[in-house]
C-alpha positions as a Markdown table, in Angstrom:
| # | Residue | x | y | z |
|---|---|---|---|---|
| 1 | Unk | 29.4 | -22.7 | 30.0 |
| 2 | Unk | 28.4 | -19.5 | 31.4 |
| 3 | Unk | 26.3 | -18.6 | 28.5 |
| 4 | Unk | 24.1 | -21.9 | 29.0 |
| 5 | Unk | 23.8 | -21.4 | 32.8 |
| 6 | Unk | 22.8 | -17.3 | 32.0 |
| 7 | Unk | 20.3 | -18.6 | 29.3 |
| 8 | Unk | 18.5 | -21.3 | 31.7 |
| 9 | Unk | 18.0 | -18.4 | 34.2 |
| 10 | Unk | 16.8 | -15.9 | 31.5 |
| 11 | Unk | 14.4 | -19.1 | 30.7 |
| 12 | Unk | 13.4 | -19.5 | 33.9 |
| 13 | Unk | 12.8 | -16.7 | 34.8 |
| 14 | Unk | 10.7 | -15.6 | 32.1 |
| 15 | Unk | 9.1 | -18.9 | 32.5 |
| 16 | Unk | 8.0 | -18.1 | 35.7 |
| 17 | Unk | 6.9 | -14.5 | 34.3 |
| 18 | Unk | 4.3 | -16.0 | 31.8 |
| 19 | Unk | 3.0 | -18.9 | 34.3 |
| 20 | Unk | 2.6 | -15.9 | 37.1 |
| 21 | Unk | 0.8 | -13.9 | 34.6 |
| 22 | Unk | -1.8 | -16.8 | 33.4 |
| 23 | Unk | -3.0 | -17.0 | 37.2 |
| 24 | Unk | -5.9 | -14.9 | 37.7 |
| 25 | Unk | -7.2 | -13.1 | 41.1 |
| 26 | Unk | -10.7 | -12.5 | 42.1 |
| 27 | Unk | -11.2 | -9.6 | 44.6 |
| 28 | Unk | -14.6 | -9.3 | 46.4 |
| 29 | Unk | -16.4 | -6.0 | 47.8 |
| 30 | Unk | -19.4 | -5.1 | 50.0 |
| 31 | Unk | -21.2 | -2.1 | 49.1 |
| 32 | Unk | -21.1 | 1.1 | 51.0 |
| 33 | Unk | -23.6 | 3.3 | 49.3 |
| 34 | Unk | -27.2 | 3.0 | 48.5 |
| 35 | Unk | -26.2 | 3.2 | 45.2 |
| 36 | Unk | -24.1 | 0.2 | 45.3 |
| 37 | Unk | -26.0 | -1.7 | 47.5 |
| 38 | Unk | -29.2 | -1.4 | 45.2 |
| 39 | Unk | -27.3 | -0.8 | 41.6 |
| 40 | Unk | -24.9 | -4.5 | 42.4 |
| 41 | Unk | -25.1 | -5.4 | 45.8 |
| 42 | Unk | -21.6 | -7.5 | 46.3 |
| 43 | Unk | -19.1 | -7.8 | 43.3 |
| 44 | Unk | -16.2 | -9.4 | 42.6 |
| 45 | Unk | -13.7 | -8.5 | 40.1 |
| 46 | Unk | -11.5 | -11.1 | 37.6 |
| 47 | Unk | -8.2 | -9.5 | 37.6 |
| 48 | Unk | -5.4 | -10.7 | 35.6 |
| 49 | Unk | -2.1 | -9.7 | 36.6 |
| 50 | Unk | 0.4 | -8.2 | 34.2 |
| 51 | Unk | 3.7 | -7.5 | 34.4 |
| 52 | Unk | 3.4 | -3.5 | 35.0 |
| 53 | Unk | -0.2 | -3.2 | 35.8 |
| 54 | Unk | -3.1 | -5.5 | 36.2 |
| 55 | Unk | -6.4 | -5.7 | 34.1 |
| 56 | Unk | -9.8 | -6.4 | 35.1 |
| 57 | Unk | -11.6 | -9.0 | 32.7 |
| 58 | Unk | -15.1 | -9.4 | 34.3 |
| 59 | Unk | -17.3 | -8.5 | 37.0 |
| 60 | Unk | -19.7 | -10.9 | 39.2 |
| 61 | Unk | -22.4 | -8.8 | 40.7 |
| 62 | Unk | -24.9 | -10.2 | 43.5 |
| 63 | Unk | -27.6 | -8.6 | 41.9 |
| 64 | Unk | -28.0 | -7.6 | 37.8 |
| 65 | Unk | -26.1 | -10.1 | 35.3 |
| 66 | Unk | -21.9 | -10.3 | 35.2 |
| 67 | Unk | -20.3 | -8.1 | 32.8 |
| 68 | Unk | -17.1 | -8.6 | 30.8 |
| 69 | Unk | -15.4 | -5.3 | 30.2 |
| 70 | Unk | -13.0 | -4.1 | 27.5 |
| 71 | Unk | -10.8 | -1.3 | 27.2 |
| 72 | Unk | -11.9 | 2.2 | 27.0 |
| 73 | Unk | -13.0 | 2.0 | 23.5 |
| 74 | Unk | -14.4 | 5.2 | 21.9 |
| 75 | Unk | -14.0 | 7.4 | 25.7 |
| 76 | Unk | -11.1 | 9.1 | 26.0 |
| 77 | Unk | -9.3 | 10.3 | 29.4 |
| 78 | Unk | -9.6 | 14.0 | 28.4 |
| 79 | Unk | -13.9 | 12.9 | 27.8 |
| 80 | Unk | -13.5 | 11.7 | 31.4 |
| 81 | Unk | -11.7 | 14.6 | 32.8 |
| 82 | Unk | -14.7 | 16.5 | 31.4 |
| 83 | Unk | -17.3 | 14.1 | 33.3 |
| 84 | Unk | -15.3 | 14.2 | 36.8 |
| 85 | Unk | -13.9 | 17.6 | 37.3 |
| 86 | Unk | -13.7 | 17.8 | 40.8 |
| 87 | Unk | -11.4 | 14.0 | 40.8 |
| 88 | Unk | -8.2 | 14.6 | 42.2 |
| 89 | Unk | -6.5 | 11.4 | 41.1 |
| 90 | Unk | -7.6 | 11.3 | 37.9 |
| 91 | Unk | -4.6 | 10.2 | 36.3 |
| 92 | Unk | -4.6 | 7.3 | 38.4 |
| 93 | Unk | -8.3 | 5.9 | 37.3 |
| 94 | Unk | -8.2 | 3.1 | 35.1 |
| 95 | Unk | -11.4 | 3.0 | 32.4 |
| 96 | Unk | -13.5 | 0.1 | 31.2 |
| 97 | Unk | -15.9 | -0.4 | 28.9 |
| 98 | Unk | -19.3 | -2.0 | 29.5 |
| 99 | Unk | -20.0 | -5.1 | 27.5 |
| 100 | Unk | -23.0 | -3.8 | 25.2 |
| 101 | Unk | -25.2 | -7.0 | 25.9 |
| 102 | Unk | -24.6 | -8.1 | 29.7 |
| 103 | Unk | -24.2 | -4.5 | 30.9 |
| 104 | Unk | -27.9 | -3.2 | 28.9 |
| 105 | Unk | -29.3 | -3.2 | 32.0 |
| 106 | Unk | -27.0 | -1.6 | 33.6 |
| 107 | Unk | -26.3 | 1.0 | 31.7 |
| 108 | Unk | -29.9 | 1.8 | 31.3 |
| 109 | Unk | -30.3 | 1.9 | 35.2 |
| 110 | Unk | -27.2 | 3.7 | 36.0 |
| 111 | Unk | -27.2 | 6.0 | 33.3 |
| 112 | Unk | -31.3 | 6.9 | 33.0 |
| 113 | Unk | -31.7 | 5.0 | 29.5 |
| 114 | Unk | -28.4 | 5.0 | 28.4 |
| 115 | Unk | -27.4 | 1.8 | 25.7 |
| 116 | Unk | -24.1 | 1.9 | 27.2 |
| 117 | Unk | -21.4 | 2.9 | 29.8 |
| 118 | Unk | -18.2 | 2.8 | 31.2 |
| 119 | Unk | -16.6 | 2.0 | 34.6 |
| 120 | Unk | -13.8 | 4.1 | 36.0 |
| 121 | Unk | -11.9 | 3.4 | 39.1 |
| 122 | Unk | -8.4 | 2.7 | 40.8 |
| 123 | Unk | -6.6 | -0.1 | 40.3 |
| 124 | Unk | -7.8 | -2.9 | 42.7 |
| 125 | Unk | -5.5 | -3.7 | 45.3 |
| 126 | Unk | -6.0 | -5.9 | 48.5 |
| 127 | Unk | -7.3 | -3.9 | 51.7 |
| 128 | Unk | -8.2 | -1.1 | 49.8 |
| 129 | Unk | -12.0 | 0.0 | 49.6 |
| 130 | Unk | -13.1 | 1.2 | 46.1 |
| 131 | Unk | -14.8 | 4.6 | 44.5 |
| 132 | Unk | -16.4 | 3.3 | 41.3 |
| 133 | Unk | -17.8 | 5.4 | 38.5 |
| 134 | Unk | -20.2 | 5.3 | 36.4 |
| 135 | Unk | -19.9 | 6.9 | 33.0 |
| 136 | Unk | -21.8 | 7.8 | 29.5 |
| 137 | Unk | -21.0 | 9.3 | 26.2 |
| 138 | Unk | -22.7 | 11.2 | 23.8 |
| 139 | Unk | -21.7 | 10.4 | 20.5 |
| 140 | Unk | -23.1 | 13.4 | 19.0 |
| 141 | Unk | -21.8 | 16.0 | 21.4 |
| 142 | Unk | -18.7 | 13.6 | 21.9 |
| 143 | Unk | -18.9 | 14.7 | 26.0 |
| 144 | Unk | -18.7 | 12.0 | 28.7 |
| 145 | Unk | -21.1 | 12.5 | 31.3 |
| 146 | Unk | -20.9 | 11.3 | 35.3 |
| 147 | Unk | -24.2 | 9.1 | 35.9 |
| 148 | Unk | -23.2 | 6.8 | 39.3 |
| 149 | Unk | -20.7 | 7.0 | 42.1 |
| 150 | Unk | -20.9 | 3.2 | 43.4 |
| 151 | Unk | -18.7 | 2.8 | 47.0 |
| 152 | Unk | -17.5 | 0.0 | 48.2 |
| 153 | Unk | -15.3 | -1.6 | 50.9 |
| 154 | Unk | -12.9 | -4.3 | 50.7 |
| 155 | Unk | -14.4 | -8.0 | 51.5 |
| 156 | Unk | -11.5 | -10.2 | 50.8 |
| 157 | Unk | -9.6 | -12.2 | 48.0 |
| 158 | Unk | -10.8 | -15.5 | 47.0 |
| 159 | Unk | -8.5 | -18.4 | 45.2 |
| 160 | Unk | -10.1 | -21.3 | 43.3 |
| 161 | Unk | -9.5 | -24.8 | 44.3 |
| 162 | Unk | -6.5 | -26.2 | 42.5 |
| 163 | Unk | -6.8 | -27.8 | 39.1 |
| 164 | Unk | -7.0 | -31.9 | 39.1 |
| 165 | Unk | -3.6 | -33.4 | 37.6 |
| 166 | Unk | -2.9 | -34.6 | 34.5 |
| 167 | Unk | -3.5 | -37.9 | 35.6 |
| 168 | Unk | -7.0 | -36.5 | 36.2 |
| 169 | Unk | -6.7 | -37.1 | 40.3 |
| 170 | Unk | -6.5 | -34.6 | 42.7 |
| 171 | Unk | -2.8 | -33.2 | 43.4 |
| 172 | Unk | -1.7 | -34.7 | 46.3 |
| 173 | Unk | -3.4 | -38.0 | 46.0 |
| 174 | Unk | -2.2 | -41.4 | 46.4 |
| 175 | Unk | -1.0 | -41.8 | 42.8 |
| 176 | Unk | 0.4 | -38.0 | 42.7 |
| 177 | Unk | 4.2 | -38.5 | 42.1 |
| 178 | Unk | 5.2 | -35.0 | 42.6 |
């Protein structure tokens, strides 16, 4: 009997692990340097929470297209060491990768022609303001190089409205049995 009622809480809560996880946040900034301000204007992030860290799946910029990013790819943290020497926290920057199509533009604007770049900041957490950099690499010399430090400050955290239910009504409606 124990067993049962210890495996329907392991269930459960694991349950609740894997829904919690599935339930993304979006987190909005304002800029606070030129740079920003003329490079993105106001962006929000698509964060999806993990279970030891979060991950940021796409940016929504005011101005320039949105841009999915991907793990660090061919950049290494030692590369970006080399690029931002005088960061204290460097450890504690996480690095993304530009998606090659929707971020052309950017890359070529941040990064003075560059076909591609990186972003590489703190994890996002509410109230916080951000330091956001921008970053290329040289295949050839295999160096990372510093093109853009984007500031911003912290604008809030926006939910979306809640999904319809399976009975295709809105939840809390007059046929919502809940």
């Amino acid at each position: 009997m124990r067993l049962a009622a210890l495996s329907i809480a392991t269930a459960a809560t694991l349950a609740a692990g894997a829904a919690q996880a599935e339930n993304l946040r979006y987190f909005t900034y304002e800029p606070d340097s030129e740079a920003a301000r003329y490079r993105t204007q106001d962006i929000t992030f698509v964060v999806k929470p993990g279970l030891l860290n979060a991950r940021v799946l796409k940016i929504y910029r005011k101005r320039g297209d949105d841009m999915d990013l991907h793990g660090a790819g061919q950049l290494s943290t030692g590369q970006l060491a080399q690029a931002l020497p005088d960061e204290p926290e460097l450890w504690n920057l996480k690095l993304y990768e530009v998606d090659d199509q929707q971020g052309a533009g950017f890359a070529r604007g941040s990064c003075k022609g560059a076909q591609h770049a990186w972003l590489a900041f703190k994890a996002l957490k509410p109230y916080q303001d951000l330091k956001m950099y921008v970053v290329t690499y040289d295949p050839a010399s295999k160096s990372a190089t510093l093109c853009e430090t984007l500031a911003y400050r912290w604008r809030g955290e926006w939910k979306l409205p809640e999904r319809k239910s399976d009975l295709g009504q809105e939840p809390g409606g007059p046929s919502d049995h809940r």
